[in-house]
C-alpha positions as CSV (number, residue, x, y, z in Angstrom):
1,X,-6.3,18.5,9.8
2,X,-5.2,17.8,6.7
3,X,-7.9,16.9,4.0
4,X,-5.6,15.6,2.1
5,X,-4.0,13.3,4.9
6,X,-7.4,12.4,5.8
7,X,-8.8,11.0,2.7
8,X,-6.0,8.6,2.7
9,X,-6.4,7.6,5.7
10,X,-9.8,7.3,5.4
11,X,-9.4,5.0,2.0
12,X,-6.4,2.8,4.0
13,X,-9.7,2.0,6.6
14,X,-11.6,1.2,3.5
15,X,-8.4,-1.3,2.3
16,X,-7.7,-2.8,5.7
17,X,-12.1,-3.5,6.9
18,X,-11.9,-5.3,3.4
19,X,-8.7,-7.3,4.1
20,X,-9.4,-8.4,7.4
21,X,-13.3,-8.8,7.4
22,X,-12.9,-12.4,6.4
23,X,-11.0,-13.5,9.6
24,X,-14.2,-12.1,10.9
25,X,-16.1,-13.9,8.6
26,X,-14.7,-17.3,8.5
27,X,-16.8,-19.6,10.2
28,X,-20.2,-18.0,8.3
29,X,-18.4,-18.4,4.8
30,X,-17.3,-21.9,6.2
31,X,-20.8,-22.6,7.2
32,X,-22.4,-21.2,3.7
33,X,-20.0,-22.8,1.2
34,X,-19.9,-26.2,3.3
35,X,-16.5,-26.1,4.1
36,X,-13.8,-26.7,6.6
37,X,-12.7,-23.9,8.4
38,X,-8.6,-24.4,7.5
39,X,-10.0,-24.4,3.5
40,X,-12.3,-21.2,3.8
41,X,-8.7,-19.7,5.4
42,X,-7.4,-20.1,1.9
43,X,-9.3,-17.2,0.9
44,X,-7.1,-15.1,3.2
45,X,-3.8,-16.6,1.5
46,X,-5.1,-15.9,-2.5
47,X,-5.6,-12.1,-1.0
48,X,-2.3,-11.6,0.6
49,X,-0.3,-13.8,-2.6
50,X,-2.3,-11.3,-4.9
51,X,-1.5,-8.4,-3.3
52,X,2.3,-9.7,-2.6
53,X,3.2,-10.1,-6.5
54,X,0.7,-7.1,-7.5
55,X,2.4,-4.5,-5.2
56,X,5.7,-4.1,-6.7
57,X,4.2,-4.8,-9.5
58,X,2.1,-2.2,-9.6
59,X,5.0,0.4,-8.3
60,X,6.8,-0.2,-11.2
61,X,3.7,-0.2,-14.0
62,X,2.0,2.4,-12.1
63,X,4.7,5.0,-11.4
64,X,4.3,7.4,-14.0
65,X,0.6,7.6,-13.4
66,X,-0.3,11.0,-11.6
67,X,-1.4,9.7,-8.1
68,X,-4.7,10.9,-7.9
69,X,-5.8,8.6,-11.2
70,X,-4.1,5.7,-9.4
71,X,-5.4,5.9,-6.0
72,X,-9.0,6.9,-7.3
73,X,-8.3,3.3,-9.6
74,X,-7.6,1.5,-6.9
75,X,-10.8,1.9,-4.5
76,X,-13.1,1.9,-7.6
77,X,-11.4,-1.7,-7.9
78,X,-11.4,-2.3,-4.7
79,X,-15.2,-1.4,-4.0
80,X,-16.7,-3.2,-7.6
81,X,-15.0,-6.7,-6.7
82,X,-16.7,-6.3,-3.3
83,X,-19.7,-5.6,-4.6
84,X,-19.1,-8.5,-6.7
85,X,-17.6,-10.7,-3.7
86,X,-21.7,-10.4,-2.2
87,X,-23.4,-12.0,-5.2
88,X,-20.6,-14.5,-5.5
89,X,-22.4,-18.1,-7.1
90,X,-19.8,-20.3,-5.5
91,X,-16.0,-20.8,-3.6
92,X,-14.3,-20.9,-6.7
93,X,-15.7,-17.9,-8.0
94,X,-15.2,-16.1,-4.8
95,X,-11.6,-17.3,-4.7
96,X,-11.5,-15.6,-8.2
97,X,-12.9,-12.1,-7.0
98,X,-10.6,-11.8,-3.8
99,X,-7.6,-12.4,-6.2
100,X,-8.7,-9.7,-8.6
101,X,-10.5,-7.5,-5.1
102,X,-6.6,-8.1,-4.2
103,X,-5.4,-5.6,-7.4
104,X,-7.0,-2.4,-5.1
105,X,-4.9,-3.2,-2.1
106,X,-1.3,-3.4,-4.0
107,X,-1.8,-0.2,-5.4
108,X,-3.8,1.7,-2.6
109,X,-1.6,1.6,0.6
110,X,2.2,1.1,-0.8
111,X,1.3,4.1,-2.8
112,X,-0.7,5.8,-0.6
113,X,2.3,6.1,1.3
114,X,4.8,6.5,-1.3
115,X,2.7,9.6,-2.1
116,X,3.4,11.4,1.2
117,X,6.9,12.6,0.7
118,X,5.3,14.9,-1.9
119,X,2.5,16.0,0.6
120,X,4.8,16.8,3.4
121,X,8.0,18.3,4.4
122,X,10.9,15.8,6.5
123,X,10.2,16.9,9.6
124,X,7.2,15.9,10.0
125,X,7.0,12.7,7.3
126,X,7.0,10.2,10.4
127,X,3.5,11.2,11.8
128,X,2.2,11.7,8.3
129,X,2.9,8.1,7.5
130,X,1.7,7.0,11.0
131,X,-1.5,8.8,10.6
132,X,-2.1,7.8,7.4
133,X,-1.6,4.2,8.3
134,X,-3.5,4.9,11.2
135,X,-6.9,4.1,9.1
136,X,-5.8,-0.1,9.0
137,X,-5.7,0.3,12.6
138,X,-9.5,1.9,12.8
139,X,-10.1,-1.0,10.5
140,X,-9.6,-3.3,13.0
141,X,-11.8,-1.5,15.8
142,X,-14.4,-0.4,13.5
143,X,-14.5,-1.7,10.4
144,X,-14.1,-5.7,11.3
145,X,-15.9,-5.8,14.5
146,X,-18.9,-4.6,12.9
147,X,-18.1,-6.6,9.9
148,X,-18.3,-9.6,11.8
149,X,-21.5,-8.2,13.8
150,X,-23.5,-7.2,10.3
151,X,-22.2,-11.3,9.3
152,X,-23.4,-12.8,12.4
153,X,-26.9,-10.8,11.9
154,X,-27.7,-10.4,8.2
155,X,-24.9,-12.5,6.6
156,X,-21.5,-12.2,5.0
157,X,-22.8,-11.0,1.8
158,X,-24.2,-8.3,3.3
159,X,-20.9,-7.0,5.0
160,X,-18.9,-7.4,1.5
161,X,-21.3,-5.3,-0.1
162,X,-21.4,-2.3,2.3
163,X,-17.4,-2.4,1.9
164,X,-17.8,-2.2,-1.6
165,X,-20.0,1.0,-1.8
166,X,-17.5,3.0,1.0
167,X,-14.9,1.8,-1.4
168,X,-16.4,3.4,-4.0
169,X,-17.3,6.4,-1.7
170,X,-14.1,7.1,-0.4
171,X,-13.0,6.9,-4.4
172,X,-14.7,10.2,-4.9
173,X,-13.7,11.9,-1.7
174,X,-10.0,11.2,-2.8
175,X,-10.5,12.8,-6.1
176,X,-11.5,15.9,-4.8
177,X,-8.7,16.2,-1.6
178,X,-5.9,15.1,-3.7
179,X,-4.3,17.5,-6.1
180,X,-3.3,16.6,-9.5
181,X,-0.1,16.1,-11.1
182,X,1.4,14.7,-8.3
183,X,4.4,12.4,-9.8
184,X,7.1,10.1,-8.1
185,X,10.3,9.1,-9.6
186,X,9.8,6.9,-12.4
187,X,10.7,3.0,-10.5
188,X,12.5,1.0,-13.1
189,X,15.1,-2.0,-13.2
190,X,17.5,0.9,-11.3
191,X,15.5,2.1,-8.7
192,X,14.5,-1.7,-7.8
193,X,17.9,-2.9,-7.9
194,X,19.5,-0.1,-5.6
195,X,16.6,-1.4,-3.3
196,X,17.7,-4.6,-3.5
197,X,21.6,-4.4,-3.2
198,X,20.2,-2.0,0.3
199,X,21.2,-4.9,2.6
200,X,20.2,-2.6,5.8
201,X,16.6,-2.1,3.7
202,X,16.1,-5.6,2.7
203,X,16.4,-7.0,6.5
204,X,14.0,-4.5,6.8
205,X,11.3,-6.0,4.7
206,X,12.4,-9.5,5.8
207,X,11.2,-8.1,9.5
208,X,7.9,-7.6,8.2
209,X,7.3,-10.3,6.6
210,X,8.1,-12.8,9.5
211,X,6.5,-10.4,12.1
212,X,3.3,-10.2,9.4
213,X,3.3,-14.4,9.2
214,X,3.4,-14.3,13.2
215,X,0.3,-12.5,13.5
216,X,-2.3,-14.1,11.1
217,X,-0.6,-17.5,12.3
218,X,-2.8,-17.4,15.0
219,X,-4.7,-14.2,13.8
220,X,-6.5,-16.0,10.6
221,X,-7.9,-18.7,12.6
222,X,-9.0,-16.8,15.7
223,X,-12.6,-16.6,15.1
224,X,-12.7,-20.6,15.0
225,X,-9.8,-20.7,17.9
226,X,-12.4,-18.4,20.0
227,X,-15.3,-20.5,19.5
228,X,-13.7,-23.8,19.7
229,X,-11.1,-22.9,22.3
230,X,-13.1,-20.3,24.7
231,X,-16.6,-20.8,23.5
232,X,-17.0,-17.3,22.2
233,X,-18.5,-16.4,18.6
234,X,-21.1,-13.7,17.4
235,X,-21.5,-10.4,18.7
236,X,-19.3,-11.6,21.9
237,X,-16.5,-12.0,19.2
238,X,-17.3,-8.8,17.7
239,X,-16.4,-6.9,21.1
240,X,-13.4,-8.8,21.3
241,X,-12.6,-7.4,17.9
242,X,-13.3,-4.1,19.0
243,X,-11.2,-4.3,22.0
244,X,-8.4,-6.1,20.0
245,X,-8.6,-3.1,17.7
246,X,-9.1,0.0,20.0
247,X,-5.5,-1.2,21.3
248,X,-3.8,-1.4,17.8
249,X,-4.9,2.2,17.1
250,X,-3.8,3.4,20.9
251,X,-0.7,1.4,19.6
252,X,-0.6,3.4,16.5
253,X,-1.5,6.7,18.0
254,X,1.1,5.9,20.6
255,X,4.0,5.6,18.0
256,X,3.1,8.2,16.0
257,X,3.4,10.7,18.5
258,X,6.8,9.5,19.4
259,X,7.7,8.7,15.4
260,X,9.8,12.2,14.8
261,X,11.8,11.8,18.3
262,X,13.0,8.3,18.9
263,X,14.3,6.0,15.9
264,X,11.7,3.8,14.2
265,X,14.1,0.9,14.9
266,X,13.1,1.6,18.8
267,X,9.2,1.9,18.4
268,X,9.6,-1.6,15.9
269,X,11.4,-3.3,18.7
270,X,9.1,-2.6,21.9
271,X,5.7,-3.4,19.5
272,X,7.8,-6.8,18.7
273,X,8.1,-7.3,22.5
274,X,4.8,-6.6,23.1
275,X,3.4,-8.9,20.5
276,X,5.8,-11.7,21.3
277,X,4.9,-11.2,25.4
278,X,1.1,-11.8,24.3
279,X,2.1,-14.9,22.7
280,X,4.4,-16.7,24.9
281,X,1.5,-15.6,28.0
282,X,-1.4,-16.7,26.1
283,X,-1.6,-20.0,27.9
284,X,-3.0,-18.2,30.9
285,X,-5.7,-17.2,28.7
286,X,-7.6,-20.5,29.6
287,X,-7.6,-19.9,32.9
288,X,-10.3,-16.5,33.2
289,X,-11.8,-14.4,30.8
290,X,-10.2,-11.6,32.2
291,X,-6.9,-12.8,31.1
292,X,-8.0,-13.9,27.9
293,X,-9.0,-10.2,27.0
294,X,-6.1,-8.6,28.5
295,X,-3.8,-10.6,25.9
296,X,-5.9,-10.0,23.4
297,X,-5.8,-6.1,23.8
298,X,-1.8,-6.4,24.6
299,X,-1.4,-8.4,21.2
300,X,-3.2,-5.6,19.3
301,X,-0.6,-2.7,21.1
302,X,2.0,-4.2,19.3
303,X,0.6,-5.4,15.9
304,X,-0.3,-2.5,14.2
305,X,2.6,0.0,16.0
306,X,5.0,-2.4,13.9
307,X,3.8,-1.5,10.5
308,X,3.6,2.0,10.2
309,X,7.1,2.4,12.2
310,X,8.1,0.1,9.3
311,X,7.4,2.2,6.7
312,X,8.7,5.5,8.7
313,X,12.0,3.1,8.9
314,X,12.4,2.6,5.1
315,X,11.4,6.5,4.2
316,X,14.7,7.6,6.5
317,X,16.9,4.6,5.3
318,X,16.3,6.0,1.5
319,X,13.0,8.5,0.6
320,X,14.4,8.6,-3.0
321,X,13.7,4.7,-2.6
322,X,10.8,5.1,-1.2
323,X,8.3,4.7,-4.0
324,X,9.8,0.8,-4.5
325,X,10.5,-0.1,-0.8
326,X,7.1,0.6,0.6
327,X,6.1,-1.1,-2.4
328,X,7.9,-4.0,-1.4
329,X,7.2,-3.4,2.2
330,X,3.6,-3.6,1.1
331,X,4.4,-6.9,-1.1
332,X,6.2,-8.8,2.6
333,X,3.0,-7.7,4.8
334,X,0.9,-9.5,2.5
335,X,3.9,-12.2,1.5
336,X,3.6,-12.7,5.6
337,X,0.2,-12.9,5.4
338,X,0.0,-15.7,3.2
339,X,2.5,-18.1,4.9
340,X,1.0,-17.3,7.9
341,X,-2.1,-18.7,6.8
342,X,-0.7,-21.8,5.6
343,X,1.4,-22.4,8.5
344,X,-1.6,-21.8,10.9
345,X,-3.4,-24.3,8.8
346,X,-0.9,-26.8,9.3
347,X,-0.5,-25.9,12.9
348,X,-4.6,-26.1,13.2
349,X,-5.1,-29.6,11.6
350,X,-2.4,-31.2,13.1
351,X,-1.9,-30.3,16.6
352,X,-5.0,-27.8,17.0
353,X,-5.8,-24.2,18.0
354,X,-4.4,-24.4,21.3
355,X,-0.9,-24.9,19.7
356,X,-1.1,-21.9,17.1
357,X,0.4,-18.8,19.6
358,X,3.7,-21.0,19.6
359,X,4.1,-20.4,16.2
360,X,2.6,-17.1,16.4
361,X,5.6,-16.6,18.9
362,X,8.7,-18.5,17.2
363,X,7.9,-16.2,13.9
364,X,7.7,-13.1,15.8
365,X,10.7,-13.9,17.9
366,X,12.6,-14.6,15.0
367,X,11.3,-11.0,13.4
368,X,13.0,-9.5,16.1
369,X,16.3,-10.8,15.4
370,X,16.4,-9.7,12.2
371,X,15.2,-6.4,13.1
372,X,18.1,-5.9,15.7
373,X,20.9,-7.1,13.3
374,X,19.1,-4.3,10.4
375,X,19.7,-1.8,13.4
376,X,23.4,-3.2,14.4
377,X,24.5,-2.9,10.6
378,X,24.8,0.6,10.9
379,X,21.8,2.1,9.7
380,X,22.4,5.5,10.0
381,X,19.0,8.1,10.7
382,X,19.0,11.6,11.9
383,X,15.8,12.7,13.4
384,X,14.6,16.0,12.4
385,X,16.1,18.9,14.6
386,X,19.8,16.9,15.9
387,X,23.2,16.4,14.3
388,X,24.0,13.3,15.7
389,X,23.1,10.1,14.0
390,X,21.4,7.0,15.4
391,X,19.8,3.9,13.8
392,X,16.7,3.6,12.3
């Protein structure tokens, strides 16, 4: 294994337990602060808006930096506002840290993978990129699950803090795996407007950030829809966490492995399938437990698979782009994240939690679209290894 491969991945876990611990988190940071659930979601949306403008941002200020300075930057960043997120005084001052905590994440995974085409060679960049994405998706079966356990147990503060000092960890281990003087191509007003004339690239990003919204539509609020809808909270949620995440990493794991042979544009639509199936089935969760799990795990197959076949997609479609459309990538994830919050709010306080899969499904289903017309424009990839060309 690469060490070098590793650390990133490891410090993408680090990224995506602190992202996603609030969803775990909601109803306790609620419950502290004295707040409504759909206002403690907000907390989600300052994170992903942050991260939205900051990651292109940061691509274009940060890309004459030699990447081991900025990545190392980014997790000490990243673990000192979560060390400062635990001894937070009030909700407006903890509003304030995730907004700043959000500075780590714009830098850490766009240019984590923007990195990698310096690391490896083309024919095997696909698995690279999965497998360092691959640590978001342990996030989720690891890092939030316990997050929300540690919460439940000794309180919220607590599970901040212990992301703040693996941040800082994981800051050290990069240092030392990651050579220096590792440059990418300067990203200036050219290289971001060749991006954005790409019409095949920018439908692209515009898949993400629908298929992103469809997800934390339902996915911010699920710790409330759980308890409210199915009676299940506390270290029952935590395993449903767990289970939710084991499946995004076989997900992951599963694409990765098929990454170099069959067109990202393939893997993208069969993980949009299987998230949209979860959705449109979920009524039938109501009706056993049993079913309830089931499209909870079949959900997390096809959430995380999307992402990383995402950024596979826009590497093939232009890897001297690559440094600014992972960027941007990076920036619609957390763009998706944010209206998905809001539109789960509204969803929530006006017609409930047991409404908040349709949207989940309508966004999704529209993600899809766009993903097949990006695919029937003509975007042209050759795998590693054959002459002929297919789409990515």
């Amino acid at each position: 294994m690469d060490p070098r491969l590793l650390t990133l991945c490891v410090g993408n876990f680090v990224i995506g337990t602190g992202a996603m611990i609030v969803t775990g988190m909601l109803n306790d940071i609620a419950a502290d602060f004295g707040l409504g659930v759909a206002s403690a979601g907000q907390l989600i949306s300052v994170f992903a808006v942050a991260t939205c403008v900051g990651a292109p941002l940061f691509a274009t200020l940060g890309s004459r930096i030699d990447r081991r300075l900025l990545l190392c930057a980014a997790l000490l960043i990243y673990g000192a506002m979560h060390l400062a997120a635990a001894l937070a005084p009030s909700f407006a001052a903890l509003m304030a840290i995730r907004f700043v905590t959000a500075i780590g994440a714009a830098i850490y995974t766009p240019q984590a993978a923007a990195t990698l085409p310096l690391l490896v060679d083309a024919r095997t960049r696909g698995r690279a990129i999965s497998f360092v994405f691959l640590g978001w998706s342990v996030a989720s079966v690891v890092g939030m699950p316990m997050g929300t356990l540690i919460a439940s147990t000794l309180g919220w503060r607590f599970s901040m803090g212990i992301v703040g000092v693996l941040a800082l960890a994981v800051a050290v281990a990069v240092w030392q795996a990651m050579p220096g003087g590792l440059q990418v191509a300067p990203v200036g007003r050219t290289a971001w407007a060749a991006v954005l004339r790409h019409k095949p690239i920018m439908l692209v990003v515009m898949t993400t950030m629908i298929q992103s919204a469809g997800m934390f539509t339902m996915f911010t609020y699920i710790a409330p829809l759980m308890r409210d809808v199915h009676g299940i909270s506390g270290g029952a949620l935590s395993l449903m966490f767990l289970a939710y995440g084991a499946c995004g990493v076989a997900g992951n794991v599963l694409a990765a492995s098929r990454m170099d042979r069959v067109t990202p544009s393939r893997i993208v639509q069969v993980a949009l399938l299987t998230s949209l199936a979860a959705m449109l089935l979920w009524p039938l969760a109501g009706l056993h437990t049993v079913l309830l799990v089931a499209l909870f795990m079949l959900w997390g197959v096809g959430g995380f698979a999307t992402n990383s076949a995402q950024q596979a997609r826009l590497v093939a479609l232009g890897p001297d782009k690559a440094a600014a459309s992972i960027s941007l990538n990076s920036s619609s994830i957390y763009l998706g994240q944010a209206l998905g919050a809001m539109v789960g709010a509204a969803i929530y306080t006006m017609a409930g939690p047991d409404a908040l899969h349709w949207g989940a499904a309508a966004l999704i289903g529209l993600a899809l679209a766009i993903s097949q017309r990006a695919r029937a424009l003509g975007c042209h990839w050759t795998p590693p290894g054959r002459t002929q060309q297919t789409s990515p």
